[in-house]
N, C-alpha and C positions, 0 to 999 in steps of 0.2 A: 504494500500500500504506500501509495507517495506520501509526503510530507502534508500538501493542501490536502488529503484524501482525510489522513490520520487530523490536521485541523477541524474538518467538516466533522468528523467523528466524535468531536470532543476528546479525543485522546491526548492533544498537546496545548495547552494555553495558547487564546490569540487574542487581542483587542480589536473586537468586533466595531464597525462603523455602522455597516449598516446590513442585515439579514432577509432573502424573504425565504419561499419557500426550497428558489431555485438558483440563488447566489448570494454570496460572501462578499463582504467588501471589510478590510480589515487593514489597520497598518502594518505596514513593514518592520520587520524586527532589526534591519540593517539599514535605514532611511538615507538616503539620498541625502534629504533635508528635513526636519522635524513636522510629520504629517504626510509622510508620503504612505501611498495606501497601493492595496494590491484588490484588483475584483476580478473574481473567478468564479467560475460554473459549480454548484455542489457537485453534480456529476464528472467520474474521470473522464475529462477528454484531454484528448494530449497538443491537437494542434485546431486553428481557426475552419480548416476543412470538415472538421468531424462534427462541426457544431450546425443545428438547424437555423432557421428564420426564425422561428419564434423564443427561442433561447438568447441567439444571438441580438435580440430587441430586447428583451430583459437585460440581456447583460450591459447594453450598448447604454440604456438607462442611468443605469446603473454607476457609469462610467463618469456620465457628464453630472450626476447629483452630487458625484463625488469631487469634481472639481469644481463644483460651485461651494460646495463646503470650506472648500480650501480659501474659497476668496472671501465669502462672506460670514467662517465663523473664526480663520486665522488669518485672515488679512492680508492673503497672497495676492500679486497680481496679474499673475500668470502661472501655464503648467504644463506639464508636458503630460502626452497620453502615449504608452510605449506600449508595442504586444511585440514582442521576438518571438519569431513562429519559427520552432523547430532549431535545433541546436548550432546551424551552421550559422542559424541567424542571433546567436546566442542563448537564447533558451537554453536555463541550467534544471530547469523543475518540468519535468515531462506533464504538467498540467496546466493548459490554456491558461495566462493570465494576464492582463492588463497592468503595468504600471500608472499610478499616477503621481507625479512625483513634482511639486513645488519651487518654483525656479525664485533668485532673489541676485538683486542687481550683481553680488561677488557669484558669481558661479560662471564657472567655464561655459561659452557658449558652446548647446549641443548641434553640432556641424558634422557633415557628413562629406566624404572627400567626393567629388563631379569629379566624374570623363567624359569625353566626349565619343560620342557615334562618330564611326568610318564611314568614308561616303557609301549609302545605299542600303548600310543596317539597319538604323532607324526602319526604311520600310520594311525590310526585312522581317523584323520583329515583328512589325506591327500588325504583316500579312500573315505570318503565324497565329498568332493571339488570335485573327478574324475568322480563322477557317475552321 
């Protein structure tokens, strides 16, 4: 049983945010910044593919009440909404989870390295993805 599995279970202490029947939104025990939360599915699913439409709307919910908390009960002014799907994309917890995590004027900005398309990939791509 994963780690979020063994939480939903009550087996290992978590500070809960917010609960319904079908997800957990809870903070982080290693926070980014103070009030960074994690929301995830009670059910194991391990990546963004395995999850339905109607799950995926509760959880999606779920996501944005959590960073409005952020702003108007700790006074953040922004935030970030993170899901690493699958391990190459960093995912360490093989269970679906959303970060939400708190940004404050000292924090590294979080920047992703750009390349650029070779002539003619860009279509390329794109005619795959369509067919």
């Amino acid at each position: 049983m994963c780690v979020f599995c063994r939480l939903v279970a009550g087996e290992l202490p978590v500070a809960k945010v917010m609960e319904t029947e079908d997800v957990l939104v809870f903070l982080d025990n290693a926070p980014v910044n103070p009030g960074h939360m994690l929301v995830i599915p009670k059910k194991h699913l391990a990546t963004l593919e395995e999850l339905d439409a109607e799950l995926l709307g509760a959880l999606i919910l779920k996501v944005k009440e959590a960073g409005a908390l952020l702003k108007t009960k700790l006074g953040y002014s922004g935030y970030n909404v993170i899901l690493n799907n699958d391990p190459i994309a960093g995912q360490e917890i093989p269970h679906l989870h959303w970060h939400i995590i708190p940004r404050v004027l000292e924090d590294t900005p979080l920047r992703f390295p750009e390349k650029k398309y070779k002539p003619g990939e860009m279509a390329a791509i794109c005619e795959k993805l369509n067919s």
